[in-house]
C-alpha positions, 0 to 999 in steps of 0.5 A: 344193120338189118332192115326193119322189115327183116323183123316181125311186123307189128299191127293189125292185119285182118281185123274185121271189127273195123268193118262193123260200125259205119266208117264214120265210127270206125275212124273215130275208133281208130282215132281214140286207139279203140282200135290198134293201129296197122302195120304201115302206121307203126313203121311210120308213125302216121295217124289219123288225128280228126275225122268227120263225115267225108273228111280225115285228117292224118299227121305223120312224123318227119323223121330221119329215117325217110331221107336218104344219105344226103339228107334229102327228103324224097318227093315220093314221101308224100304219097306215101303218107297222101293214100291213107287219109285220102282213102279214109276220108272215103271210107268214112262216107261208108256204111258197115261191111264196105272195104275200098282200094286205091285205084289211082294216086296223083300228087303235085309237090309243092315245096320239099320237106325240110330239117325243120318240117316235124310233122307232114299234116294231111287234110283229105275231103271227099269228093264223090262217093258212090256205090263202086268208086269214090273220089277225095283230095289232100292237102298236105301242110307241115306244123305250121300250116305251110302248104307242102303238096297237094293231091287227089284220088280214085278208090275202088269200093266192094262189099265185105259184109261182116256181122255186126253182133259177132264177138270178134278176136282181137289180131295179134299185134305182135312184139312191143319192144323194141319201140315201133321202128319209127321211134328209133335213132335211124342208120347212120349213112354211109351213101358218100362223103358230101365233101365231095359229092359234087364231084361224082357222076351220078351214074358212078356213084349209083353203082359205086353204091350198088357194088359196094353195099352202100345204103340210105336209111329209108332203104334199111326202114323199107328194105327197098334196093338197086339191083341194075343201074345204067343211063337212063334206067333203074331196075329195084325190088322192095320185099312184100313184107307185112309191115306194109299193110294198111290193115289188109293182106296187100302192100299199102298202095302209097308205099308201092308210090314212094318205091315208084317215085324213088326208082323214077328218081335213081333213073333220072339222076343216072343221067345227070353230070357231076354237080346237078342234081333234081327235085320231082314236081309231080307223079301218077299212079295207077294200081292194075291188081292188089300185091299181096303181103309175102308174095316175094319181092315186087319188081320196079323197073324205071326208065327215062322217057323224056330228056329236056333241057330242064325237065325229065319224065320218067315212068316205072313199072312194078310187077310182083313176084309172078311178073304180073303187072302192079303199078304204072307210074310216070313223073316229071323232075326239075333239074337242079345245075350245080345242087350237088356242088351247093350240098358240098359246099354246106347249103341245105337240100331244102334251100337247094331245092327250094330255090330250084323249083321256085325259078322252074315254076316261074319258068315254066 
């Protein structure tokens, strides 16, 4: 099966209506489908669903398309959905001709997305907004109002002053069929057998998958893959492709998040025995200049940085295809002793996890 992002995109890149009105109006546009949806949106699903002054509200479908070939739900999955609301409840505080980026992202996860868990609901706030920075948080929750991961942001504001008389072009949106990818029955994985995964070396199995084109179904939504993997350290590339656009011509800062904290996780993991795995607890970016949608691919490189006997910390870089530097992140996991011997066995990822991180923040 192709990646989703060898096709073309759908949604709007470019469209300068949306910096016409006040921010307040324009999310109120998006919110009613006044205005078309970017990219990023149609590849996910998530939308905005209530705004008000200095707040947005966001949803954004659970779908098996986000986990990897065990079934687990990857913690990165929550910056990903996280940047759009709590960009957008910024901008709503914004007068006409104002764009904003995303300078830093910082999440806390709480409990791991679960088969169950239907919807992510995010619930963004402002905090300060000023002339050249604004600053919001996030609490994200699933359908039933269970508090999944809570985060916080900087975004950076310029001007980009538009008339706001003009009749402007609606963008082209491009195809309507097949369905938006998120729509779809995803891949069927073909990572391991989970009958015996908790008996693999992690290491093993990571260039078992490397070497035999093995694969996960968020990496044929994305298009993300290993290219080296060795003790402690993972080097991947994710394309610049234009379905990662939240509306602008640069990659979607939570997408570039979830790329970080995936490569972090295949480091960390490297280093494990056969039968444990991890849950990540928490993660930090800082983004250092836009990357650009076709620009060629973008360069992540992850490194262990700390070996405890609980806990590992990690970082990676991104550079694009130029070598200047994107990204820099850094995240801590919780090992898991015996959850890749539990997946065997036919316990849940989500009970796995759920179990491990609720001993490690009694322990810790």
């Amino acid at each position: 099966m192709d990646n989703i992002t060898d096709e073309p995109h759908r949604g709007a890149i470019g469209d300068l209506r949306a910096l016409q009105q006040p921010g307040l109006e324009t999310f109120r546009r998006f919110t009613h489908g006044q205005l078309p949806a970017p990219p990023i949106w149609r590849l996910t699903g998530m939308r905005p669903t209530e705004v008000g002054l200095g707040r947005a509200t966001f949803s954004m479908p659970v779908t098996p398309w986000l986990a990897d070939g065990t079934g687990i739900y990857w913690g990165g999955l929550y910056a990903l959905f996280a940047d759009s609301p709590l960009a957008s409840a910024i901008w709503t505080t914004l007068p006409a001709g104002k764009i904003l980026t995303t300078s830093e992202l910082n999440m806390c996860f709480v409990r791991p997305l679960t088969a169950s868990t239907r919807n992510m609901v995010g619930r963004a706030e402002t905090v300060h907004s000023g002339s050249q920075v604004g600053l919001s948080t996030i609490q994200i929750t699933d359908q039933d109002g269970r508090m999944l991961a809570f985060g916080s942001t900087r975004c950076l504001i310029a001007d980009l002053p538009v008339d706001p008389d003009e009749k402007l072009p609606a963008p082209d949106l491009g195809p309507s069929e097949p369905p938006d990818p998120y729509l779809r029955d995803p891949p069927a994985a073909n990572f391991c057998d989970l009958k015996k995964f908790g008996e693999m070396t992690p290491i093993d199995l990571q260039q078992t998958t490397i070497t035999g084109g093995r694969t996960h179904p968020i990496w044929h939504l994305t298009g993300y893959r290993p290219l080296v993997i060795e003790d402690g350290y993972c080097m991947s590339v994710i394309p610049s492709s234009p379905w990662f656009s939240n509306g602008s011509y640069s990659i979607y800062g939570g997408l570039l998040a979830w790329a970080a904290e995936f490569t972090m996780g295949a480091a960390v993991y490297s280093t494990l025995p056969a039968g444990d795995i991890f849950a990540t607890l928490d993660m930090h970016i800082r983004f250092t200049r836009p990357a650009a949608i076709d620009s060629g691919d973008l360069i992540l490189k992850g490194a262990v940085q700390h070996r405890g006997r609980q806990l590992r910390v990690s970082s990676c870089n991104i550079d694009n295809a130029e070598g200047k530097r994107v990204a820099m992140a850094t995240a801590s996991a919780l090992l898991v002793p015996g959850g890749a011997r539990q997946l065997s066995e036919g316990l849940r990822p989500e009970d796995i996890i759920a179990r491990a991180t609720a001993r490690g923040h009694k322990t810790g």
